[in-house]
Structure formats: structure tokens, C-alpha cells
Steps between C-alpha positions, in 0.01 A plus 500: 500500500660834629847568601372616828277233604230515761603290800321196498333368813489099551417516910121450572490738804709824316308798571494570119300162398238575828421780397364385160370178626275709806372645218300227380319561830198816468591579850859615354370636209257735692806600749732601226262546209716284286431206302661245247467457188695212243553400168657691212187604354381641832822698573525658160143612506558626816803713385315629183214629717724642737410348778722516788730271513710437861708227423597222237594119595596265291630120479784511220473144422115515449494801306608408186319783279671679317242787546482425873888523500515828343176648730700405836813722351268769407392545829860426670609788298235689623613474885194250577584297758574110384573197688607153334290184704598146503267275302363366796408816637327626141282239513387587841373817375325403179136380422630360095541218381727551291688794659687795307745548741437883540288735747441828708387660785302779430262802706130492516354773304135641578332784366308708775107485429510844565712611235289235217290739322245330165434620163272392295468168380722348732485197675602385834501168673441425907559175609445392878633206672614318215636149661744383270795698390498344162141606406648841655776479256313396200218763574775766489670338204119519301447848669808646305373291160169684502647823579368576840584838659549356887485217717358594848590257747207463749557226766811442722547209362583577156870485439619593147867434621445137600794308269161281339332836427835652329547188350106439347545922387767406260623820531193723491539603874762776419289660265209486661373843763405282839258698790486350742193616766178391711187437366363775611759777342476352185069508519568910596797543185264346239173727647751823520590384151263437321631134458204254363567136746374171362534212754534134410277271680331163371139637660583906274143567368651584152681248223861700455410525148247727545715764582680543211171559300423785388157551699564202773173414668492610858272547783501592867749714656741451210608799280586500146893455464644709244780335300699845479494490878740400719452163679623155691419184572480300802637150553509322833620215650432146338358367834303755570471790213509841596383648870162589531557873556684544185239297281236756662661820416569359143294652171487194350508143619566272183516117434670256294201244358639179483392174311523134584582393847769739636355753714835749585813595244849544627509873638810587265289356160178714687701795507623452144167408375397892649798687420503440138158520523494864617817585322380400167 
């Protein structure tokens, strides 16, 4: 593939392979503030959005695209460092089927909350304690489709960097701005802001719908919500929905009626359901 090839590494306990496979751990990822990602798709999306990219391995009798091909000598030329892994040791790092053959290390980004600052009519999403990466990841992936400004990242527990959360993002990770924060600074940005919240919760008072009415029927504590306004929505975890505090402190507490006999939605459909929702 290159006159200069990478060296390859075939041992299971080189440093070099270690290091990418303690990465599949969050305990690594959180020490180093790295994280994998895989496929050809993944890796060019990740170099059009700039996202920074650490190091490139690759198994040269997997990859067989010639796109892939010519993306792993873009980035050798470009003084990224590139290993070469034995089959057997690819396939200890990768969560396809069908594997590509190609992948990266890249650094965490996160935006300060700080520094976030609304304009109107934007839209902002807070999730907290979402349990399964790949809701995670197809929440952000949906997030990006329906144009959302942020993602705040509320609970410790929510790891955007998890390889099933990269994977389920198809990409939409790099693009996206992550925040990640407590509870309780992201109830005092959205007052200081001027930031409109709208929990999810099967017991909300108000049908989602309502909201983007024009006059939406509401009583009690509840203020209008201006659709020029900034605002976000809440989503919690699918065991137990959001924390009590935050559903408190939110304007709005909305529902998603249901017929038949299912009683709950997948939390990444109940987050697209509100997103376009809001967006539209």
C-alpha cells in the first residue's frame, strides 16, 4: 500500500495493540480521553469534520477498499501515526460483522457549558443516564438530523465514546457540540439563558403536540413557550426517565400518548418523536 509501510504488529501483548484494545474499556477512555472509532465511513467522516485524529490501524488483508486504501495513505502522508494488525488481532477490536478493515484512535472533544451561549430559535438536547450506548448513539445520530444546536450530557453514566455509541452515531458524533455537566449547572445555564426546558416523562401533564401549536393550552405554573426562543428537551433514562429535580425545574413536562397495548417507546424513537417535533 505505501513504500514505507507501517510496521505491523501480530503479538497479542505489544504495547501498541493494548493500548487500543484498553480502550474499549470507559475506565481507559476517561484516563486518556481517547476513544475508537472503525469502519471507513466512520474514519472519513471523522477526517472531513476535523476531528482529531491520533492514530490509524489497519489490517491490509481486510481492507480491501479502494477508498479505504487511499484514506490510510492520506493520513500516512500526513505524519499520523499507523500501525498494520494481524487479522486476528483486528477482529479483537471490532464490533462488525462484516469488518472494513480500517480504524482510529481519536481525542474526546467537549465544549465548556460556559462558553455555549443561545440565539434564538435554537434547540438543545439534555439527556441523563441514558443506559445503552446504542440509544446514546442513535439519539446523537437523530440529534444532528433535526439540526440540534447541543447535546448536554447530564449523568455520569452517559458515554458518547463507548465503541456501540460511535458505532449507532454513524458518524454524527464529530459533528455534533457535546457539554457535558450536572444537573444542576445545566438548570442555572438555561435560567441565565433564557433557555425554554421541556422534559419527557410518560406522567408530563401536556400531549408533545401541544407545543408546537400556535396557542398550546396550558395551565398551572407553566409559561407560554415562544417558538423564537431558545430551548431543550429532556430525556432520561429508559428505566427510570429523568431525576426528579430536573423534571421539577422544567417549564414544560410533555408526553407521548400512545395507543393499543404498549405503554413506553424506545428512548432513541422518544427523542426522535420530540426533536423533529420541536425542530419542525
Amino acid at each position: 500500500m505505501h513504500e514505507n509501510k507501517p510496521p505491523l504488529v501480530t503479538n497479542p501483548r505489544d504495547p501498541r495493540f493494548l493500548a487500543l484494545l484498553n480502550l474499549q474499556t470507559s475506565q481507559c477512555r476517561s484516563r486518556t480521553n481517547l476513544y475508537l472509532i472503525e469502519g471507513i465511513r466512520h474514519l472519513a467522516r471523522a477526517v472531513e469534520e476535523r476531528a482529531p485524529v491520533e492514530s490509524v490501524f489497519y489490517d491490509p488483508s481486510v481492507l480491501s477498499n479502494h477508498f479505504g486504501r487511499k484514506l490510510v495513505r492520506r493520513l500516512i502522508a500526513s505524519r499520523v501515526p499507523t500501525v498494520r494488525l494481524a487479522t486476528h488481532l483486528y477482529r479483537d477490536l471490532t464490533l462488525a460483522a462484516e469488518p472494513q478493515g480500517i480504524g482510529a484512535v481519536l481525542r474526546q472533544q467537549f465544549v465548556s457549558f460556559s462558553t455555549v451561549r443561545p440565539i434564538a430559535d435554537s434547540l438543545y438536547l439534555a439527556v441523563e443516564a441514558i443506559d445503552s450506548p446504542g440509544n446514546l448513539g442513535t439519539i446523537i445520530r437523530t440529534a444532528e438530523a433535526a439540526g440540534i444546536s447541543g447535546i448536554f450530557l447530564l449523568g455520569l453514566s452517559d458515554d458518547p465514546f463507548h465503541p456501540a455509541a460511535v458505532r449507532a452515531s454513524m458518524g454524527s458524533l464529530f459533528s455534533q457540540k457535546l457539554v457535558r455537566c450536572s444537573p444542576q449547572e445545566f438548570t442555572a445555564w438555561s435560567r441565565a439563558h433564557g433557555v425554554t426546558t421541556i422534559a419527557s416523562s410518560p406522567s408530563g401533564l401536556l400531549d408533545y403536540r401541544a407545543l408546537s401549536a400556535e396557542e398550546p393550552a396550558l395551565s398551572g405554573r407553566a409559561k407560554r413557550w415562544s417558538r423564537m426562543g431558545p430551548a431543550a428537551i429532556l430525556i432520561g433514562s429508559e428505566k427510570r426517565g429523568l431525576s426528579p429535580d430536573l423534571i421539577e425545574s422544567a417549564d414544560f413536562t410533555v408526553r407521548i400518548s400512545m395507543r393499543g397495548h404498549c405503554d413506553s417507546l424506545n428512548v432513541a424513537v422518544a427523542a426522535g418523536v420530540l426533536l423533529f417535533e420541536m425542530a419542525s
